[in-house]
C-alpha positions in Angstrom: -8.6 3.8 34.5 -10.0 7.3 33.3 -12.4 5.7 30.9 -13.6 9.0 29.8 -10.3 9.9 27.9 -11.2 6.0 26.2 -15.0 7.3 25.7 -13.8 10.2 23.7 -11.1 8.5 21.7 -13.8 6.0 20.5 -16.3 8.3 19.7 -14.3 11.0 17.4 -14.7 10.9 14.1 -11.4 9.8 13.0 -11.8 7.0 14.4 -14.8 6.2 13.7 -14.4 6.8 10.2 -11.7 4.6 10.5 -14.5 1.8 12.0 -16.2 2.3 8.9 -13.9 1.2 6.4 -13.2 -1.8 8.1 -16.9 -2.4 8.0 -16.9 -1.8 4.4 -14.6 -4.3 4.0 -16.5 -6.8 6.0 -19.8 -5.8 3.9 -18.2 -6.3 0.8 -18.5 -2.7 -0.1 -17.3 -1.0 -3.5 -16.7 1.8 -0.7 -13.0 3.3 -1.7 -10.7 6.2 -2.0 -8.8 6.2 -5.2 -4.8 5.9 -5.0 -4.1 9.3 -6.6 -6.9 11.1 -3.7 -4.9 8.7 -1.2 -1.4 9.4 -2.3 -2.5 13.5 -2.2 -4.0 13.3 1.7 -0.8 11.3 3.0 1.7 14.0 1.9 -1.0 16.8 2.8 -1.3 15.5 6.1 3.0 15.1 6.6 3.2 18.6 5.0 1.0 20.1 7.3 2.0 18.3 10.4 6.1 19.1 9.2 5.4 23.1 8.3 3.7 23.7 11.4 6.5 21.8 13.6 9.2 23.8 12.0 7.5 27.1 12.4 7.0 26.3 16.2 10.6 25.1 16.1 11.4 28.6 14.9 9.7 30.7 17.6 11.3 28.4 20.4 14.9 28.4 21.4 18.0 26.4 21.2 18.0 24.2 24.6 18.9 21.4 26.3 15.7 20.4 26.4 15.6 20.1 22.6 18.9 18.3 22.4 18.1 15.7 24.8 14.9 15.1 23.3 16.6 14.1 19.6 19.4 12.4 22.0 16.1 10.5 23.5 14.4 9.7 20.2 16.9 8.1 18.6 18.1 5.8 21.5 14.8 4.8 21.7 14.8 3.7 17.9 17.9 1.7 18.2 16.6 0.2 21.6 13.6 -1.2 20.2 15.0 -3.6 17.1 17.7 -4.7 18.6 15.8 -6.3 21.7 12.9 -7.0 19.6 15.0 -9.0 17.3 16.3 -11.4 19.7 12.4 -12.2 20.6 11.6 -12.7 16.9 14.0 -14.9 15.9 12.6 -17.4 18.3 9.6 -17.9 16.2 10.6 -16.3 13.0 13.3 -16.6 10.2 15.9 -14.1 10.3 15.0 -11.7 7.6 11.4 -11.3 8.7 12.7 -10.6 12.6 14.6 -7.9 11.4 11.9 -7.1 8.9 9.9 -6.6 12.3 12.3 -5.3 14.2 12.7 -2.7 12.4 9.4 -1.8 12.0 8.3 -1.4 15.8 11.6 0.3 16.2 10.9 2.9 13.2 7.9 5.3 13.8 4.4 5.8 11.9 4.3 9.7 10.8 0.3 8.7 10.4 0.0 7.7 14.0 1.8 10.7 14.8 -0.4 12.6 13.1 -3.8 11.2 15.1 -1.7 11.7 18.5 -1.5 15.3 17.4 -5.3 15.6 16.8 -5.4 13.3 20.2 -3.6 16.4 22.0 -5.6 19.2 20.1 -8.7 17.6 21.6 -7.9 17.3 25.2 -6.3 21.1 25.0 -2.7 20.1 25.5 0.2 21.8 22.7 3.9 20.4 21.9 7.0 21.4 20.9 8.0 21.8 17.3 11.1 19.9 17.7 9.1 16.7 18.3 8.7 16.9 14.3 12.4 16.4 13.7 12.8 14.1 16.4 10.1 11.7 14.7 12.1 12.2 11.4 14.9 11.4 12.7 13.3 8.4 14.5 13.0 6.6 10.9 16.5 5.8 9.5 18.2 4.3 12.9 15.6 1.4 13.2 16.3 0.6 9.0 19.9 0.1 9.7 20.3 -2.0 12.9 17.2 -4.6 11.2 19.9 -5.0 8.3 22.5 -5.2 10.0 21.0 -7.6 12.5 19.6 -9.9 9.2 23.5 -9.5 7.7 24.7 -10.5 11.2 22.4 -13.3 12.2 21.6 -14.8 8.6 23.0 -17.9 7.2 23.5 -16.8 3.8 25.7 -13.6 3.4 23.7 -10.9 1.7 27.0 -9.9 -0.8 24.5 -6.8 -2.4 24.7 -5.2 1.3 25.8 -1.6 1.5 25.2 0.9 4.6 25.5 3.6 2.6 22.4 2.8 0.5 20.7 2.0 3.2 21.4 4.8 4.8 20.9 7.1 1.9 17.5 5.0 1.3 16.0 5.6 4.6 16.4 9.5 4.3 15.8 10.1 0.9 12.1 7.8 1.5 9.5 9.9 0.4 7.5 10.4 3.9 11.2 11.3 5.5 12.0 13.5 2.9 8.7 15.5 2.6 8.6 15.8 6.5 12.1 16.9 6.7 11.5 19.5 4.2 8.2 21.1 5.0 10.1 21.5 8.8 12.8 23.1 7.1 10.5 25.0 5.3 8.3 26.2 8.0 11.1 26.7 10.2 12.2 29.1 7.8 8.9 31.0 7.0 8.5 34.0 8.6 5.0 34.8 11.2 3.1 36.2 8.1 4.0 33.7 5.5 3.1 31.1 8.0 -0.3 32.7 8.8 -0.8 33.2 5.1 -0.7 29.5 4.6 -2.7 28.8 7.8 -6.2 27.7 6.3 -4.4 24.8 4.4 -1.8 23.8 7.0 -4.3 24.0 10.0 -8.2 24.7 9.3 -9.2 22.1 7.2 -6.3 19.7 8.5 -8.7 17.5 10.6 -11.0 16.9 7.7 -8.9 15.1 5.6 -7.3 12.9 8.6 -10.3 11.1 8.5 -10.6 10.2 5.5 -7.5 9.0 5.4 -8.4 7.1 8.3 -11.4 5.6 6.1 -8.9 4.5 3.5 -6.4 2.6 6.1 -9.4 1.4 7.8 -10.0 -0.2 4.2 -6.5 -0.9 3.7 -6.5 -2.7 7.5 -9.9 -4.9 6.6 -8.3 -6.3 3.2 -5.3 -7.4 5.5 -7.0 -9.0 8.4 -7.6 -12.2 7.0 -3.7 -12.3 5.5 -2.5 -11.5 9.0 -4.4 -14.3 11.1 -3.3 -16.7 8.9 0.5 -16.2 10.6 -0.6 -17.2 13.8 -1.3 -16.5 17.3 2.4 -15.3 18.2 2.8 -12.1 15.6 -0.6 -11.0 17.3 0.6 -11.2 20.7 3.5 -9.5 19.5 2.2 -6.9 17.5 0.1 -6.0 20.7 2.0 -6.4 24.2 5.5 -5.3 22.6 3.8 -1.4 21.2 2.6 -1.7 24.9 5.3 -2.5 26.9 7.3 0.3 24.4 4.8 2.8 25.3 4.6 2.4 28.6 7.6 2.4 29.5 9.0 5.7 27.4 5.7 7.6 28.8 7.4 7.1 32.8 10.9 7.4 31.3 10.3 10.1 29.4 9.7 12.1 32.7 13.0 12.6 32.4 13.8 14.2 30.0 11.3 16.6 29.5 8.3 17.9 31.5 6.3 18.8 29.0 2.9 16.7 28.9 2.8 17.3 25.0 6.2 15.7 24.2 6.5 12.8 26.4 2.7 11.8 25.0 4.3 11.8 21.6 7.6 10.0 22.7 5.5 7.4 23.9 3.2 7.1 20.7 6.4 7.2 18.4 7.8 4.3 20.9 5.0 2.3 20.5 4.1 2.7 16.9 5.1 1.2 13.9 6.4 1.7 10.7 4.3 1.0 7.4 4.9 3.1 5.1 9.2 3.6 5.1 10.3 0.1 6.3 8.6 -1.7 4.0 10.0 0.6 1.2 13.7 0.1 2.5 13.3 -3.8 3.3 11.6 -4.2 -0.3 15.0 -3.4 -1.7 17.3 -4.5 1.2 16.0 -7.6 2.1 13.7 -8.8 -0.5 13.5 -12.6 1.1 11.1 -10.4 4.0 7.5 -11.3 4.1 5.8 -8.0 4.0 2.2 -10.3 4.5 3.7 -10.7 7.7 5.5 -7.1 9.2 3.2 -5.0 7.0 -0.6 -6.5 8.7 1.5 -6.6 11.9 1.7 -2.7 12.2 -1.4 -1.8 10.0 -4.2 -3.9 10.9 -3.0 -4.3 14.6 -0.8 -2.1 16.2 -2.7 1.2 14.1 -5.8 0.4 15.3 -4.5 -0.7 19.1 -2.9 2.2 19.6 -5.7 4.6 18.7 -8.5 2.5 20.4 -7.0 1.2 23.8 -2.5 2.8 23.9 -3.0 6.6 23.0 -5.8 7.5 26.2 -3.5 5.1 28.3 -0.3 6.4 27.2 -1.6 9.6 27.9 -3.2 8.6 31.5 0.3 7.8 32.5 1.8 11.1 31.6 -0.6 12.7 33.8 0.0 10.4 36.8 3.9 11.0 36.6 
């Protein structure tokens, strides 16, 4: 194992100032960053991350690469739930496997975001498309969990309707502000988009960590929650975003050779959702435990991938 690319990922400062809200949390800190500040960094940093991804995705041409790489996301996003599911169910009630499910198989823009920094640091680039294709990674994962729950549940859910579903997942804040500042950068022309470059790009990693300070406080409120549920939604919240990752960083190879984008195929494959799941299964399954799914992907599969998956994701990548 290259434990210098681990080295580096636990000394940079997003992480670390991730570290220290945990710690604040631990020391019983009044250490916090106000919802309003909060809400304003999260859709800064899925603006910035979604106009830059479009612009690239202007400047680069129609391929099969491109297609096969959307083709490739969202296989991967059905994959994940419906195998998932059948493991969950095991342990867990029906709506909280599919509550899960869908979680690991939906994507975390935030964890998308560090893998980006991830990349910046260790001088690699991707392609712009791999903004849509996370987008686009959100909805499919939503709908099979439901459909699994309506499938697999003992009590008929007679308030079930695709189409709101459906209509829910894209229309989620994240997905739509994501989806539009792509649109929107892909349609900006090389001096707009330089015009807009010191907000989009110079003070970008700046406020990643301080968001990272305010999950790290959000993850310390929820560890105690999260142990509570037992030894198996650990396990799980750990081996299956590394078995996920893994395997998509070999199989990836095959789709695309670009370093960039199958490093970001494999963090997408082995993150999970917090922020657009919870907001869809709030409405569409309401009997879901969110102290379960919602600590699951926050306080354990966030942190794992950024400490231990992302320089091992990325190790693999490089070997194949």
């Amino acid at each position: 194992m290259n434990y210098n690319l681990l080295i580096d990922n636990l000394t940079n400062p997003a992480f670390l100032f991730f570290i220290l809200g945990i710690i604040a949390v631990k020391l019983k800190s009044d250490l916090e960053i106000p919802p309003n500040s909060s809400k304003f960094i999260s859709l800064y940093l899925l603006f910035s991350i979604g106009f830059k991804g479009g612009h690239e995705l202007a400047i680069s041409q129609l391929s099969f690469d491109i297609i096969w790489s959307v083709i490739f996301g969202i296989a991967i996003a059905c994959a994940i739930p419906f195998y998932t599911f059948f493991i969950l169910k095991k342990k867990l009630s029906i709506d909280d496997s599919g509550a899960i499910a869908a979680s690991y198989g939906s994507v975390s823009a935030v964890t998308f975001v560090v893998a980006v920094s991830f990349l910046e640091i260790h001088g690699q680039t991707f392609s712009g498309h791999m903004v849509a294709v996370m987008a686009l990674m959100e909805a499919p994962a939503i709908i099979i969990g439901v459909i699994l729950i309506k499938l697999y549940g003992e009590k008929k859910n007679n308030n079930f309707n695709i189409g709101k579903i459906v209509g829910h997942s894209f229309t989620n804040g994240s997905v739509l502000l994501i989806m539009g500042s792509l649109i929107i950068g892909f349609l900006a022309s090389e001096q707009q988009a330089q015009g807009i470059k010191p907000f989009t790009t110079d003070i970008f990693k700046g406020f990643l960590a301080i968001f990272l300070l305010d999950m790290g406080i959000i993850s310390g409120r929820k560890l105690n929650d999260f142990i509570k549920n037992g030894l198996f939604t650990g396990l799980f919240a750990i081996m299956i975003p590394l078995i996920n990752g893994c395997l998509v960083a070999f199989l990836s190879g095959f789709i695309t050779p670009d370093i960039g984008n199958r490093f970001l195929f494999a963090i997408l494959a082995a993150s999970a959702s917090y922020i657009a799941v919870p907001a869809a299964m709030k409405i569409a399954v309401p009997n879901a435990n969110p102290g379960i799914y919602l600590p699951m992907a926050l306080a354990v599969t966030f942190p794992f991938n950024i400490i231990i998956g992302m320089p091992l994701y990325y190790m693999i990548v490089l070997a194949n």
